[in-house]
DSSP file (Angstrom, degrees, kcal/mol; ACC not computed):
  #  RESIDUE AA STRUCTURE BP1 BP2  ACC     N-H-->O    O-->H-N    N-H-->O    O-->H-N    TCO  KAPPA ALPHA  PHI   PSI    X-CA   Y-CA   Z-CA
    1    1 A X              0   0    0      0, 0.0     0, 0.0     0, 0.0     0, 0.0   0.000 360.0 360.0 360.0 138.8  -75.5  -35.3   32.0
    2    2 A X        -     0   0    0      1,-0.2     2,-0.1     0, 0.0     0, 0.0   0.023 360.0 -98.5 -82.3-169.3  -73.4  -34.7   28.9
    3    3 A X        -     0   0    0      1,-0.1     2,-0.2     2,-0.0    -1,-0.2  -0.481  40.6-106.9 -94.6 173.4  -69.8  -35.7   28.5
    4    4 A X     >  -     0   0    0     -2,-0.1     4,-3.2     1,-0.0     5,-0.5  -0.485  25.1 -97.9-123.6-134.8  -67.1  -33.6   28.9
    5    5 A X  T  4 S+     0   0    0      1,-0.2     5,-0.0    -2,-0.2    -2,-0.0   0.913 127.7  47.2 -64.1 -22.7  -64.4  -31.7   26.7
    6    6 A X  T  > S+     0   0    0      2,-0.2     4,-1.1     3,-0.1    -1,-0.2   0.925 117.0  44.3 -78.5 -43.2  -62.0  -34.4   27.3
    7    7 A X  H  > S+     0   0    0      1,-0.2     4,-5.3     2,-0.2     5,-0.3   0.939 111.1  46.4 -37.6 -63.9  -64.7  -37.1   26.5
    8    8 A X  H  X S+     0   0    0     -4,-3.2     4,-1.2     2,-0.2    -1,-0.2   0.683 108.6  57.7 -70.1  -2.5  -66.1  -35.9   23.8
    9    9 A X  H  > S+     0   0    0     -5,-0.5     4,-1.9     2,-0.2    -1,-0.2   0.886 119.1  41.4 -84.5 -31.9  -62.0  -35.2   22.2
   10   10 A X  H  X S+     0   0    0     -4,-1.1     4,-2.2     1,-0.2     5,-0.2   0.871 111.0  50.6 -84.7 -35.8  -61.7  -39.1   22.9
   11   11 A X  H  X S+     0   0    0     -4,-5.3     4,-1.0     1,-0.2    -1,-0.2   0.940 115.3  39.9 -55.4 -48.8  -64.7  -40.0   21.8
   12   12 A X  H  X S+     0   0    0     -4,-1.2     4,-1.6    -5,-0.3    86,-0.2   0.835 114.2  57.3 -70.3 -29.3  -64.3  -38.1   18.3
   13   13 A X  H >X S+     0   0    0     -4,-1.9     4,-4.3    84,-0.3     3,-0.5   0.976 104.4  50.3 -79.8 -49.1  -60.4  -39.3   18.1
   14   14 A X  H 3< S+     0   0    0     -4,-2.2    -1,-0.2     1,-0.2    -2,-0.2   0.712 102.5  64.7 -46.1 -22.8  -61.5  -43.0   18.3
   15   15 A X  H >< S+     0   0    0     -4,-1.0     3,-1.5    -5,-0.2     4,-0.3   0.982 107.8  38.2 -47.0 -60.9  -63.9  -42.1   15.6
   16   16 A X  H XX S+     0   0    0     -4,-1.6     3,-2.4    -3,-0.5     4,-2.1   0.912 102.1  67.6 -68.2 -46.9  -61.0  -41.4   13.2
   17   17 A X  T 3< S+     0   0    0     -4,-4.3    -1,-0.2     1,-0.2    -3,-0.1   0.721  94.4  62.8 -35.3 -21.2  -58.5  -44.1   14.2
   18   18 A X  T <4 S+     0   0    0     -3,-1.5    -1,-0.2     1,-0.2    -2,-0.1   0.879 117.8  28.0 -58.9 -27.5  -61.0  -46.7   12.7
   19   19 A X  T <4 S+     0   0    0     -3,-2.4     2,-0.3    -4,-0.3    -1,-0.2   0.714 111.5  74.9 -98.5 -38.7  -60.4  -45.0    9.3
   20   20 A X     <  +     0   0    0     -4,-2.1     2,-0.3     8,-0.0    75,-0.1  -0.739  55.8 174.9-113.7 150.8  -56.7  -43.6    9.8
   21   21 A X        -     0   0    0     -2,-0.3     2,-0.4     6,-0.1    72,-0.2  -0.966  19.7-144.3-154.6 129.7  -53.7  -46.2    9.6
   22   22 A X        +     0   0    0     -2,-0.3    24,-0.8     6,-0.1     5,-0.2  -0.879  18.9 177.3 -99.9 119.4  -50.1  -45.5    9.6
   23   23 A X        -     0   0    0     -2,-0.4     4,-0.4    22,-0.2    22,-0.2  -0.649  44.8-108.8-118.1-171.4  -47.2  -47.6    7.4
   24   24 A X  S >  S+     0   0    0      2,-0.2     3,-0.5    -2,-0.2    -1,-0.1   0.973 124.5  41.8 -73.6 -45.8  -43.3  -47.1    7.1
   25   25 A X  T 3  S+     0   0    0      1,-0.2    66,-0.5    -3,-0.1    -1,-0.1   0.767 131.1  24.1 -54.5 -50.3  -44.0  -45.8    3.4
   26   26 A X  T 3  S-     0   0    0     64,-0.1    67,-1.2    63,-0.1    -1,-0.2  -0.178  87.4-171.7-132.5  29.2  -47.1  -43.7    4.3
   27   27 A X    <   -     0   0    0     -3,-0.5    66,-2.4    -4,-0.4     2,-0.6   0.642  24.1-111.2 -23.9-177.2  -47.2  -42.6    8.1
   28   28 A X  E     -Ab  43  93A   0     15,-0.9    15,-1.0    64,-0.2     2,-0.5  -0.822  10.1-155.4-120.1  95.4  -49.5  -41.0   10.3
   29   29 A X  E     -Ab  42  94A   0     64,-1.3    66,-1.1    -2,-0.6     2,-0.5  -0.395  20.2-171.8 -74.4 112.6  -48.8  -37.6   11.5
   30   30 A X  E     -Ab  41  95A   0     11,-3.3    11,-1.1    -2,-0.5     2,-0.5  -0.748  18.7-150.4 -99.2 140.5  -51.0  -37.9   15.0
   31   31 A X  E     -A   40   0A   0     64,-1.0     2,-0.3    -2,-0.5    66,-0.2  -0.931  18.4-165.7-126.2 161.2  -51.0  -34.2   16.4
   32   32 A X  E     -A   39   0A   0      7,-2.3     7,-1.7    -2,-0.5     2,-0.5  -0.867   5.0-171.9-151.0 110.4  -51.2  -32.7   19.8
   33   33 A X  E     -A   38   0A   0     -2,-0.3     5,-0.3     5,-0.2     2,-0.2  -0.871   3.4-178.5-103.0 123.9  -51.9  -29.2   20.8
   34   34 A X        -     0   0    0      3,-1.6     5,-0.1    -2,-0.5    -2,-0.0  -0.491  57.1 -93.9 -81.0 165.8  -51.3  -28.1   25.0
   35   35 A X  S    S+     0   0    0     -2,-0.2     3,-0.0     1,-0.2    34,-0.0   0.713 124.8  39.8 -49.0 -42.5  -52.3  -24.3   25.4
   36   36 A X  S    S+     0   0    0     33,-0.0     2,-0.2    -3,-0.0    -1,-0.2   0.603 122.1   6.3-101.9  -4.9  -48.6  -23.5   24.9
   37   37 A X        -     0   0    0     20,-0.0    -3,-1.6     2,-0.0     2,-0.2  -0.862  60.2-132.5-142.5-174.3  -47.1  -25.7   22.3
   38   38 A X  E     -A   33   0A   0     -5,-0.3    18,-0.3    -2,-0.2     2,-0.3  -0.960  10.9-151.8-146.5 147.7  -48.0  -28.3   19.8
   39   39 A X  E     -A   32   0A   0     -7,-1.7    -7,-2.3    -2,-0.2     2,-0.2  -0.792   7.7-174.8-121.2 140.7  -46.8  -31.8   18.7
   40   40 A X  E     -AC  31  54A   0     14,-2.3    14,-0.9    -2,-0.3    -9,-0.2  -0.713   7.6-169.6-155.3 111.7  -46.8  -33.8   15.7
   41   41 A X  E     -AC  30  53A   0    -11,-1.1   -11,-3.3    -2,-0.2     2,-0.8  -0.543  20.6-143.2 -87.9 136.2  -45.6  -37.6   15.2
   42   42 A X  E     -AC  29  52A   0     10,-3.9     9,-3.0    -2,-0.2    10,-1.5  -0.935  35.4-173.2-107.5 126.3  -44.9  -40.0   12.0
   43   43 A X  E     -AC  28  50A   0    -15,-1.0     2,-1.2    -2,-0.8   -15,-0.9  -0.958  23.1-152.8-118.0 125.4  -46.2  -42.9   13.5
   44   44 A X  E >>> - C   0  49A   0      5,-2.2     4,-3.5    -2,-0.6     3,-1.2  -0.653   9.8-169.6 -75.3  72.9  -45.8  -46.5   11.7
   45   45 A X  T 345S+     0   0    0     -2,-1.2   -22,-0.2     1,-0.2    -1,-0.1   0.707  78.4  63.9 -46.7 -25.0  -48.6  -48.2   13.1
   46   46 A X  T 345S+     0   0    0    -24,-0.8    -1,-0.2     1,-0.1   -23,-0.1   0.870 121.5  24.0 -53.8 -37.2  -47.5  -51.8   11.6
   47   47 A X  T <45S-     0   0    0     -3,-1.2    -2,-0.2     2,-0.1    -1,-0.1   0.851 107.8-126.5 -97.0 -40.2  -44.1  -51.7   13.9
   48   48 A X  T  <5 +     0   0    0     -4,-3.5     2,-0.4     1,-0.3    -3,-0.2   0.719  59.6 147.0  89.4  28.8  -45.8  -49.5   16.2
   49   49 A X  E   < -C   44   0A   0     -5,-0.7    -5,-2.2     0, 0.0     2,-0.3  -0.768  52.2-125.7-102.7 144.1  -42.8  -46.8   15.9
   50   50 A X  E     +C   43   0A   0     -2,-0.4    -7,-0.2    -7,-0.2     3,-0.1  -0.776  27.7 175.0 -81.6 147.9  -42.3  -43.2   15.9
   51   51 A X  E     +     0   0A   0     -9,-3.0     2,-0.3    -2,-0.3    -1,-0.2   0.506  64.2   1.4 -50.8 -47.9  -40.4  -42.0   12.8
   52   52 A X  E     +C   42   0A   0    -10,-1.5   -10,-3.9     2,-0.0    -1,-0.3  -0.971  61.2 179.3-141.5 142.3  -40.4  -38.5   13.2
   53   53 A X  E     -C   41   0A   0     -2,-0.3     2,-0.3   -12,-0.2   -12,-0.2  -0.776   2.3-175.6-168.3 149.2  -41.6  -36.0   15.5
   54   54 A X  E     -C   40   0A   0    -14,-0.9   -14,-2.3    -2,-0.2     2,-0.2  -0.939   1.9-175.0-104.9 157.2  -41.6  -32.5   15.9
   55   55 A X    >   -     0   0    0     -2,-0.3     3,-0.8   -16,-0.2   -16,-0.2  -0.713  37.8-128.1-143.8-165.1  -42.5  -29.7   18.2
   56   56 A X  T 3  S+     0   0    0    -18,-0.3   -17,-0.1    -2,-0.2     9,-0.1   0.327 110.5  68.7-114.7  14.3  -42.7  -25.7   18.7
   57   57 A X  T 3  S+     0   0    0    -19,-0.2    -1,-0.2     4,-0.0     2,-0.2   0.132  87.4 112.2-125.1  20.2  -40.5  -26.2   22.4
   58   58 A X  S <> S-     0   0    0     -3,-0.8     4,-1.9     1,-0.1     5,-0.2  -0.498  74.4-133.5 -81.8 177.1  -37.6  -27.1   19.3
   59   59 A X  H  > S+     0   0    0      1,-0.2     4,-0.5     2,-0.2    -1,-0.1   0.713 108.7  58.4 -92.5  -9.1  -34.6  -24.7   18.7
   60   60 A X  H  4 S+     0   0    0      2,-0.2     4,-0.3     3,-0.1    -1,-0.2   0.517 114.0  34.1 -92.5 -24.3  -35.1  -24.8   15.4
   61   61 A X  H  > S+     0   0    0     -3,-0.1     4,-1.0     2,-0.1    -2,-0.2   0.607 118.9  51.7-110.9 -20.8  -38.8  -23.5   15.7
   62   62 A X  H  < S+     0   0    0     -4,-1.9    -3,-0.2     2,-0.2    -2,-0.2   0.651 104.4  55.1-106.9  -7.9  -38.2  -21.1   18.8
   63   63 A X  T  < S+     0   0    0     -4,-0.5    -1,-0.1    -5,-0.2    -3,-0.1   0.756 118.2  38.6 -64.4 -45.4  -35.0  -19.1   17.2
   64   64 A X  T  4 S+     0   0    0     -4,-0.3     2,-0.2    -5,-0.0    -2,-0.2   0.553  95.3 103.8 -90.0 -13.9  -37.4  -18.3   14.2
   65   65 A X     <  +     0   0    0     -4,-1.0     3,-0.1     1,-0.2     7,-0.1  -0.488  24.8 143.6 -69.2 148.3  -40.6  -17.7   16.1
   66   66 A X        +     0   0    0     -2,-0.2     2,-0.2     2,-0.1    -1,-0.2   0.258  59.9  45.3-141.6 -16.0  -41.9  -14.1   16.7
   67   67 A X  S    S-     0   0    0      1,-0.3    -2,-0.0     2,-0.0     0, 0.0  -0.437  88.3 -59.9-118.4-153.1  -45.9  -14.1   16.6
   68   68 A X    >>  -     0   0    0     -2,-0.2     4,-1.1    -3,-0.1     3,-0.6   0.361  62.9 -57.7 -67.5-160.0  -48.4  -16.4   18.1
   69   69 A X  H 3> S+     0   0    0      1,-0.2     4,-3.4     2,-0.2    -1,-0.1   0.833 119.3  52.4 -49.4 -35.1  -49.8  -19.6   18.4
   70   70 A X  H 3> S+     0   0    0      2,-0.3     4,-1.3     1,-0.3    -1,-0.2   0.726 108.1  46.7 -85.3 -22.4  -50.6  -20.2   14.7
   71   71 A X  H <4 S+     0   0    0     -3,-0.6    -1,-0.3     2,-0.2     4,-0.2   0.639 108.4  56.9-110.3   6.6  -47.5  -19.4   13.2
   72   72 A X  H >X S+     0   0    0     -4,-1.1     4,-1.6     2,-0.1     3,-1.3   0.908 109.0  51.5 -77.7 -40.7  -45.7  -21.7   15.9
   73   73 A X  H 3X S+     0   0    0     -4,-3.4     4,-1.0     1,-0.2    -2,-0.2   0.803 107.5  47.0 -57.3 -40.6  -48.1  -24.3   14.5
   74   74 A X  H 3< S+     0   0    0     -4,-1.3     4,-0.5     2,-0.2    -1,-0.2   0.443 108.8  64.5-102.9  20.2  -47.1  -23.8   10.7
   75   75 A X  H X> S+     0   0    0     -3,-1.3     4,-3.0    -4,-0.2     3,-0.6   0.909 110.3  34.6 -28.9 -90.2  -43.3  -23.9   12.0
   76   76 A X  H 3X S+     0   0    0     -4,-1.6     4,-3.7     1,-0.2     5,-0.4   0.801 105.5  64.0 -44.0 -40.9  -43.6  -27.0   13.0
   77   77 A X  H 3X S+     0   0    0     -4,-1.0     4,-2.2    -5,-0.3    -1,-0.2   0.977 107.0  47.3 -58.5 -42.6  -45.6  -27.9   10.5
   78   78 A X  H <> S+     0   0    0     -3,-0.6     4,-1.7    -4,-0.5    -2,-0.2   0.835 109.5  54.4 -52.4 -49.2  -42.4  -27.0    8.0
   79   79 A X  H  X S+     0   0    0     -4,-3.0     4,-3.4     2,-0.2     5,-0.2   0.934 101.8  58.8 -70.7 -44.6  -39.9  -29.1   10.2
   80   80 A X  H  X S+     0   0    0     -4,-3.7     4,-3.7     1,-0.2     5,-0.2   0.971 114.1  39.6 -51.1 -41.5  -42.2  -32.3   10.0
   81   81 A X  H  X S+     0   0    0     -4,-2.2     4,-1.1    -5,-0.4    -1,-0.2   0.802 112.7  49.4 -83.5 -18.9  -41.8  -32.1    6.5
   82   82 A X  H  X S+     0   0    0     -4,-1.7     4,-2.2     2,-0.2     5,-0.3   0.933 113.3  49.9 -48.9 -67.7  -38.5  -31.2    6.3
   83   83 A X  H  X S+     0   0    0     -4,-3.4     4,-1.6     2,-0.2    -2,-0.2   0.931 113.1  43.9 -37.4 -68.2  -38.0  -33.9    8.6
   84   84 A X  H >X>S+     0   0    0     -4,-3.7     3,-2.7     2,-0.2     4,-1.6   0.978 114.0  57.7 -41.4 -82.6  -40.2  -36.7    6.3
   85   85 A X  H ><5S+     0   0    0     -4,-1.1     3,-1.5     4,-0.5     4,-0.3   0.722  97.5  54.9 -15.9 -92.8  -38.3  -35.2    3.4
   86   86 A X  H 3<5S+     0   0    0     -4,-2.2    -1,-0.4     1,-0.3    -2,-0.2   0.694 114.1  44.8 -26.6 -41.6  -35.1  -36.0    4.9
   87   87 A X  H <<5S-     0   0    0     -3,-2.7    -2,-0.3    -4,-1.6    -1,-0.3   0.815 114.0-109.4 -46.7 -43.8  -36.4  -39.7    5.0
   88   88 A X  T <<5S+     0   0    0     -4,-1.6     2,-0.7    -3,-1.5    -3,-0.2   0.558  71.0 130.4  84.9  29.4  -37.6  -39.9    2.2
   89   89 A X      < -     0   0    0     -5,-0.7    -4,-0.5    -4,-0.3    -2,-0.1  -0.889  24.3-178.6-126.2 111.1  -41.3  -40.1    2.6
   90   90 A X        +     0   0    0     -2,-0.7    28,-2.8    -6,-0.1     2,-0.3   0.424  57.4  40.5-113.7  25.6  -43.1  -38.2    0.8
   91   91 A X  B     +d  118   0B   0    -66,-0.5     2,-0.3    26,-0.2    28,-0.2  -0.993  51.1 167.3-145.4 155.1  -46.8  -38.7    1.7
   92   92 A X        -     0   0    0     26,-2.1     2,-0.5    -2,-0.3   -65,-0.2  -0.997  31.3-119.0-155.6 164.1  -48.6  -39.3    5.0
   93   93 A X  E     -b   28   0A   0    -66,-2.4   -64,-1.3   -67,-1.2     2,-0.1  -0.827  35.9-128.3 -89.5 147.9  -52.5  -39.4    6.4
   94   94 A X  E     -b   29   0A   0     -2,-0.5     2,-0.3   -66,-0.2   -64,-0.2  -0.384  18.8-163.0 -70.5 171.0  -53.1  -37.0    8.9
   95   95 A X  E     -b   30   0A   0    -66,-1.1   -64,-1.0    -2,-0.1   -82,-0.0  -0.844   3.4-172.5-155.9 102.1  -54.8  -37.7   12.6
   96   96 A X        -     0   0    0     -2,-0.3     2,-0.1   -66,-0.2   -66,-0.1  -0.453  41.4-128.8-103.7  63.7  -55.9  -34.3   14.0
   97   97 A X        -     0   0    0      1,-0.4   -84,-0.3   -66,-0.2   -83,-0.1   0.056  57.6 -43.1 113.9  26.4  -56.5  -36.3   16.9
   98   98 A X  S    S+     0   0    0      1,-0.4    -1,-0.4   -86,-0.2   -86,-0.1   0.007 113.1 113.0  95.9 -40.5  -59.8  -35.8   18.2
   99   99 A X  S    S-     0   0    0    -68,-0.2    -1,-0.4     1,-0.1     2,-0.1  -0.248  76.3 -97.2 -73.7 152.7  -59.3  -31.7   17.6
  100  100 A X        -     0   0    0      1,-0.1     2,-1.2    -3,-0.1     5,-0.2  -0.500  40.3-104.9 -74.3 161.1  -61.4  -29.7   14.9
  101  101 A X  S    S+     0   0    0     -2,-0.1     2,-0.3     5,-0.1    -1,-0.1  -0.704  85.3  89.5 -85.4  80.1  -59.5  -29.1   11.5
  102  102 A X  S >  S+     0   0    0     -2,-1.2     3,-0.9     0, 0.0     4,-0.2  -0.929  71.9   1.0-168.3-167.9  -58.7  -25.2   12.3
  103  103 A X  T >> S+     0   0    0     -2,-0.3     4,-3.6     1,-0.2     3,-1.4  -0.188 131.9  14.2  34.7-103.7  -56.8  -22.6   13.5
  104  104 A X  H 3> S+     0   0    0      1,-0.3     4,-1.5     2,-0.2    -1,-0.2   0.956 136.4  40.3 -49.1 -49.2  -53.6  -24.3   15.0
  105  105 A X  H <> S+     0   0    0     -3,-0.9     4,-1.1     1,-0.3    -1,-0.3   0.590 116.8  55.2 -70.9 -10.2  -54.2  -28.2   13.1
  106  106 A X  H <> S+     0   0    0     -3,-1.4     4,-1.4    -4,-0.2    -1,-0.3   0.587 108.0  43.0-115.5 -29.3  -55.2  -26.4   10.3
  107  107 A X  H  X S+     0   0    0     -4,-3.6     4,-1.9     2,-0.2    -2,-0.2   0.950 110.0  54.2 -72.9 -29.7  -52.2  -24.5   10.3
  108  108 A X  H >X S+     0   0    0     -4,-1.5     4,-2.2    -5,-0.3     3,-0.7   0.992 114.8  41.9 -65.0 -72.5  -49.8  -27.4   11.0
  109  109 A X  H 3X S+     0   0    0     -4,-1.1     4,-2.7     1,-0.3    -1,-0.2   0.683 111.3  54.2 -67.6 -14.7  -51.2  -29.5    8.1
  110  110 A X  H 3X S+     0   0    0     -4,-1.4     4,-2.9     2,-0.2    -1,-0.3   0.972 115.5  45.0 -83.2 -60.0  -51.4  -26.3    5.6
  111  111 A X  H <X S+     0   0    0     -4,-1.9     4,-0.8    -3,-0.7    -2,-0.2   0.664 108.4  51.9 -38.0 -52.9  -47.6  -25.8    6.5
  112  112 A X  H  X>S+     0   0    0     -4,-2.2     5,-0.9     2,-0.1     4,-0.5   0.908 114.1  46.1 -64.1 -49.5  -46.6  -29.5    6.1
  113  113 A X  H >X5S+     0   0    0     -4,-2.7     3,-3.3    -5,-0.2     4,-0.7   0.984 108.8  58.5 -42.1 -59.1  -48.3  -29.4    2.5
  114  114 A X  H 3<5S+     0   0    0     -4,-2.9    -1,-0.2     1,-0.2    -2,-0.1   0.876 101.9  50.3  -4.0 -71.0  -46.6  -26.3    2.0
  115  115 A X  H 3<5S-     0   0    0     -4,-0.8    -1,-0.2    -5,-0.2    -2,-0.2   0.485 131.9 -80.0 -83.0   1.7  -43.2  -27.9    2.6
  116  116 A X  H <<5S+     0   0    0     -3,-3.3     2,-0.3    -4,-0.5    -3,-0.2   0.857  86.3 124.7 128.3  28.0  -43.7  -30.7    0.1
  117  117 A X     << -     0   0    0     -5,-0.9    -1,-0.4    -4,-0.7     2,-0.4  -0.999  43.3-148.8-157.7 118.0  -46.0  -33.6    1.8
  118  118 A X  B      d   91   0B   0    -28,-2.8   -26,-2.1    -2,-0.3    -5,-0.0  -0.807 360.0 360.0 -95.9 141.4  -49.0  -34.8    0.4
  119  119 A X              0   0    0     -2,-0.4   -25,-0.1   -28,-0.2    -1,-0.1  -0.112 360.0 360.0-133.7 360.0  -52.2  -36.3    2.6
């Protein structure tokens, strides 16, 4: 019997974690898509701290929204990096989190480059 969707998302995310590593300097933007929003943390894995986070269920992303899923995803993606930007950090690795790199994740991170943030 195979795994299922939930498995195989954990399985694939534990893949990446070996590889991807979060500092204060260089963070980890970990993302998280439900069917109706999406999430995206700068996590400092040394302290084990959030930095940042944004989401599409902000006021800042749901005053400006008008189409679907994908341009709530490069919203957000724009406010994390606003957000970093306001820190003063301007690079970070990404963690798409077990999800494939498109549509919504692909939008987020296209959005955060966009807005000035290199990975």
């Amino acid at each position: 019997m195979g795994l299922t969707k939930l498995e195989h998302r954990k399985k694939i995310k534990m893949r990446v974690r070996k590889h991807v590593f979060g500092t204060p300097e260089k963070p980890r933007l970990s993302v998280f898509r439900s069917n109706r929003q999406i999430y995206v943390q700068a996590i400092d894995d040394l302290n084990g701290v959030t930095l940042v986070s944004a989401s599409s269920r902000e006021k800042e992303v749901t005053e400006k929204l008008k189409g679907d899923k994908k341009e709530q995803a490069s919203l957000v993606g724009e406010l994390i990096a606003k957000k970093l930007k306001n820190k003063g950090i301007e690079t970070a690795v990404f963690d798409r989190n077990g999800y494939l790199f498109h549509g919504r994740v692909k939008e987020l991170a296209d959005a955060a480059r966009k807005g000035g943030l290199k990975f």
